[in-house]
C-alpha positions in Angstrom: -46.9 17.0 31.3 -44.0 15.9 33.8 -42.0 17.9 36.2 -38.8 16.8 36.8 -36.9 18.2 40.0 -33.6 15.7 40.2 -30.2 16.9 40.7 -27.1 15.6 40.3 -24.0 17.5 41.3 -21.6 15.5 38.5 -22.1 18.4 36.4 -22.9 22.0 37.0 -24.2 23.6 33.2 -24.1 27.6 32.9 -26.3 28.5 29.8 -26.0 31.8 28.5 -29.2 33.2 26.4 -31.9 30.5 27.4 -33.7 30.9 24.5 -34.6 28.6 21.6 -31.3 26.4 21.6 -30.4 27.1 25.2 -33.4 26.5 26.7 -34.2 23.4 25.4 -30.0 22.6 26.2 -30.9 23.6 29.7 -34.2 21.8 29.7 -33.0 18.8 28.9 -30.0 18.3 30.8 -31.7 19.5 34.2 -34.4 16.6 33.3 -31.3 14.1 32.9 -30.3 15.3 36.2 -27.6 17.9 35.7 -27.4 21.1 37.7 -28.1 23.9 35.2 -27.6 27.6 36.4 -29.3 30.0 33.1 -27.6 33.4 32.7 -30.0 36.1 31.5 -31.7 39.2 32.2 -34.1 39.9 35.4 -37.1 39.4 34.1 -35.8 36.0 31.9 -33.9 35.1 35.1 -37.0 35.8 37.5 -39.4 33.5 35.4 -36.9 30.5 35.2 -36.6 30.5 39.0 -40.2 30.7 39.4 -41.6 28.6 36.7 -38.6 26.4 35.5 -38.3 25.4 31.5 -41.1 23.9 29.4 -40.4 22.4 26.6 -43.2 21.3 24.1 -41.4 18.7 21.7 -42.5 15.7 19.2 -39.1 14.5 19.8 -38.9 14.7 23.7 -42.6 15.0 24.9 -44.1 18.0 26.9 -42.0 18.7 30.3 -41.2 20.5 32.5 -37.7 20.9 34.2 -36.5 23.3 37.1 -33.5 25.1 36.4 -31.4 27.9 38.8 -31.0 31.2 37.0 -28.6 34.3 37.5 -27.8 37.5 35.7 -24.4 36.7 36.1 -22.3 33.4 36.5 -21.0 33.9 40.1 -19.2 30.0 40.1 -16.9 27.9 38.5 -19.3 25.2 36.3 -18.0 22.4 34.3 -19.2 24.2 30.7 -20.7 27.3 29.8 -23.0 27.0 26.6 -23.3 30.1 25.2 -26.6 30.2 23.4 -27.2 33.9 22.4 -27.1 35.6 18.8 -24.2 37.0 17.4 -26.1 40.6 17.5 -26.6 40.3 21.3 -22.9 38.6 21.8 -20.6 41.1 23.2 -23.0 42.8 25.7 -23.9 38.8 27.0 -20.6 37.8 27.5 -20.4 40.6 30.6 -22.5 37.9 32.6 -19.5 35.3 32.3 -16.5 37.0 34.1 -13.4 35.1 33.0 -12.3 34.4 37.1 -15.8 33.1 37.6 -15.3 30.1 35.1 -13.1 27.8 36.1 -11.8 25.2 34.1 -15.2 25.1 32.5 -15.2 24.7 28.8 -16.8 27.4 27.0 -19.3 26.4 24.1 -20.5 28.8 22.0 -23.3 27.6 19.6 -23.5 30.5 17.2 -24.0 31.0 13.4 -21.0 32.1 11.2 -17.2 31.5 11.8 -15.3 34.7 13.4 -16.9 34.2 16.9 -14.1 31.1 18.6 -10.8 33.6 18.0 -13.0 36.8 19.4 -13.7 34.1 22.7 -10.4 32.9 22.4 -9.1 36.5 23.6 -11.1 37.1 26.4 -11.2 33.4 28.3 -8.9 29.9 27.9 -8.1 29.4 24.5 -7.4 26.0 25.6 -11.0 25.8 26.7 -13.2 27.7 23.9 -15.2 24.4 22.6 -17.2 25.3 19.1 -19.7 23.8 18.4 -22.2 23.4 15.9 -26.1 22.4 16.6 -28.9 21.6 13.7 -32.1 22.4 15.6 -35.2 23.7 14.8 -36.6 25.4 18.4 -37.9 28.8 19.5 -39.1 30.5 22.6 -42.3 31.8 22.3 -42.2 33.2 25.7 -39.8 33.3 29.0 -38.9 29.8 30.0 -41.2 28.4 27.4 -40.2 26.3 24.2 -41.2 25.0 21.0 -38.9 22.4 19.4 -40.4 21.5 16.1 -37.8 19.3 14.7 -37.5 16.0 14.6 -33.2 16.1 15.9 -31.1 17.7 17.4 -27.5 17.2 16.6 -24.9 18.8 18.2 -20.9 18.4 16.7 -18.2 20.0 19.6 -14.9 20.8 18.2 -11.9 22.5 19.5 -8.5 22.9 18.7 -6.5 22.7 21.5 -9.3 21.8 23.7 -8.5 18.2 25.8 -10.0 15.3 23.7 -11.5 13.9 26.6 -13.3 17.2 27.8 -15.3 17.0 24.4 -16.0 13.4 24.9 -17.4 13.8 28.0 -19.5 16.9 27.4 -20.7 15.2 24.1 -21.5 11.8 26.0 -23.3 13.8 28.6 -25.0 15.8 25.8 -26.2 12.3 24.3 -27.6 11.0 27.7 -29.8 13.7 27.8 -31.3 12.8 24.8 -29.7 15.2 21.8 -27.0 13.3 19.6 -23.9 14.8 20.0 -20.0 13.6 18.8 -16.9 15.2 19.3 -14.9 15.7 16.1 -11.8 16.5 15.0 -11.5 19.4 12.5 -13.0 22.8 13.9 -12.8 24.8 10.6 -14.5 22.1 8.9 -17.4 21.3 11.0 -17.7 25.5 11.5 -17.7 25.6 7.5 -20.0 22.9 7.1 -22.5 24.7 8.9 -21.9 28.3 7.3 -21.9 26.9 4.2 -25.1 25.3 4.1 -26.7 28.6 6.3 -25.3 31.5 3.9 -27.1 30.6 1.2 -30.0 29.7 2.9 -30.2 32.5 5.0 -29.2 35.6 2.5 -31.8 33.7 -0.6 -34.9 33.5 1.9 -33.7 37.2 3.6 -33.3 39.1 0.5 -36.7 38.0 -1.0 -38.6 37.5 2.1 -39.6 34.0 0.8 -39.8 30.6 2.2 -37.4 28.0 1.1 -39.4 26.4 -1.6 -40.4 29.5 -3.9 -36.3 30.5 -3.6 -35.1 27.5 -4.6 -37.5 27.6 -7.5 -38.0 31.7 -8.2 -34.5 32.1 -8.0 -32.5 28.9 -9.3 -29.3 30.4 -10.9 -28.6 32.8 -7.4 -29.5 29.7 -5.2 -26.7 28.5 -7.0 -24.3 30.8 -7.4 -24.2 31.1 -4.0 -23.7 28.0 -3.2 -20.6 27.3 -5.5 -19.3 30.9 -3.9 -19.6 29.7 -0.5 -18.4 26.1 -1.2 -15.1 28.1 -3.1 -14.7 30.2 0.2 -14.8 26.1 2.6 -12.7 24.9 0.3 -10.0 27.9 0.3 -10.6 28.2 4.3 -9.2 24.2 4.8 -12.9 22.7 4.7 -14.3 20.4 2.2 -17.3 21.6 0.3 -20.1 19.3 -1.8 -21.8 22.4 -3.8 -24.2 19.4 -5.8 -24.8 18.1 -2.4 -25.9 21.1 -1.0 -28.4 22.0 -3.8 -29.6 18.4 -3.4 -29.8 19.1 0.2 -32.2 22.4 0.3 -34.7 20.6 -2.6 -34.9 18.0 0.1 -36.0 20.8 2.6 -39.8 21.0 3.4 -40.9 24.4 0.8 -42.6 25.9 3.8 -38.8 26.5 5.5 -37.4 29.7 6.6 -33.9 30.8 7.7 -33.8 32.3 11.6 -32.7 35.2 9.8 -35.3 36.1 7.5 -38.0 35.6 10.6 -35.9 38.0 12.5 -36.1 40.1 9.5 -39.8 39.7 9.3 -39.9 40.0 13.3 -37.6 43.4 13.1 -35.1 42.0 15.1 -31.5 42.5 14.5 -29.8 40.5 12.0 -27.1 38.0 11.8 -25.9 39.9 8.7 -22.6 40.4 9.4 -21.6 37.1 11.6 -22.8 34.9 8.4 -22.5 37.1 5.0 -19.9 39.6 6.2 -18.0 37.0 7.8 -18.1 35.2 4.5 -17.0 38.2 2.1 -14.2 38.9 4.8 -13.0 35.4 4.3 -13.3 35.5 0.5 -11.3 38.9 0.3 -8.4 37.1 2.7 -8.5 34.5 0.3 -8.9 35.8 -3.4 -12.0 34.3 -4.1 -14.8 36.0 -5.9 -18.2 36.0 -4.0 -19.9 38.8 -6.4 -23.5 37.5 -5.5 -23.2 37.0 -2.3 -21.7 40.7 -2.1 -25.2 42.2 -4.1 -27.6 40.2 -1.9 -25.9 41.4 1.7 -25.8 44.5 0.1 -29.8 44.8 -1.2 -30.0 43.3 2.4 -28.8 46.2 4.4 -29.9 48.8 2.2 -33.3 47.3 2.7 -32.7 48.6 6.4 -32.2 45.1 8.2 
């Protein structure tokens, strides 16, 4: 296992909610040399200072990086990646005063689609950068993570947001060793990812079952879903491939599960309403009939999720 101690002061990295996503985030761009300042609670914030970030990875090897941490960003940083659930959103974002920022983009990597016009009202909407991330990665205890997939891909959007902000964040993104682009369209790559997670996530929630026994215990909902959601994308401005998506979950390993059925099975809070409510909210501004995804977030919170 490595340590690595280097700093540059090129860029400064706040990370709000060092957890799965943002620890890693953190990890890796304090190994590639990048200050990284972690925003969290005492005790998170306390065991960062004093142990720094391990990451245990097939992709990037066993290491360890040192990171600063804070319960509140007290400096203007070059981006702020906001790395927390959607449930735990609005009480994190007291740890980023707007003054405190900058010029610093702001990056929230969150499920579902509302989230950029709620930041968008409380910093620079001219500096709220979405992004999307396809990761698989966990903390399994303060400062300590397990990334279990093989890539992690990172798309940063952002309309209105300088071009060349979002090329440079996503080229310093890449040198640490995640492969990240800027792109274009901001509903579509938000859309992309919601419509591939709602499915997903409501199917293996609903039934408390992995991946493979949904897709194959319950076909005609699978999709169902999937043509709702891809109806919703396509009425929103985004493109939607509903054959492609089926042929992407039977391409999933059988053994997968949604984050939100293992917080459902960890009694966490779910994502509930940032990915199915958000959907159904969409589909009623729209005219589009989403009758099964309705039942399943339904039989979801009656459940008591």
């Amino acid at each position: 296992m490595a340590t690595e101690n280097s700093r540059s002061t090129e860029n400064t990295v706040a990370v709000l909610g060092p957890g799965g996503t943002g620890g890693l985030l953190a990890a890796l761009l304090a190994r590639a040399g990048h200050r990284v300042v972690c925003l969290a609670q005492d005790r998170t914030a306390d065991a960062l200072r004093r142990d720094g970030i391990t990451v245990r990875s097939p992709q990037f090897g066993e290491f360890t990086a040192s990171v600063e941490a804070d319960t509140e960003l007290r400096e203007p940083v070059t981006a702020c990646l906001v790395t927390v659930k959607h449930t735990a959103l609005e009480a994190a974002l007291t740890r980023i005063p707007p003054a405190a920022l900058g010029d610093a983009l702001v990056v929230p990597l969150l499920n579902g689609v509302e989230h950029p016009a709620a930041l968008r009202t409380r910093y620079r909407p001219d500096r709220v950068a979405p992004a999307v991330i396809r990761v698989e990665s966990t903390r399994v205890a303060p400062g300590v993570i397990e990334h279990g997939s093989p890539f992690t891909e990172i798309d940063l959007a952002g309309d209105g947001v300088p071009r060349a902000r979002l090329e440079a964040l996503a080229a310093t993104l890449t040198a640490a060793g995640t492969t990240a682009h800027a792109v274009g369209d901001e509903t579509a790559a938000l859309w992309a990812k919601m419509a591939f997670l709602a499915p997903f996530a409501l199917l293996t929630t609903r039934y408390g079952l992995p991946l493979g026994e949904a897709r194959t215990r319950h076909r005609e909902e699978l999709a169902a879903l999937v043509a709702e959601t891809a109806a919703v994308s396509r009425a929103c401005g985004a493109p939607a491939d509903p054959d492609a998506a089926l042929t992407r979950y039977d391409a999933f390993p059988p053994a997968a599960k949604s984050s939100m059925q293992r917080d459902a099975e960890a009694g966490r809070p779910l994502e509930l309403d940032a990915i199915g409510g958000a959907l159904l909210r969409a589909a009623g501004r729209h005219g589009v009939p989403a009758p099964v995804t309705a039942r399943l977030v339904r039989e979801i919170r009656a459940a008591g999720h």
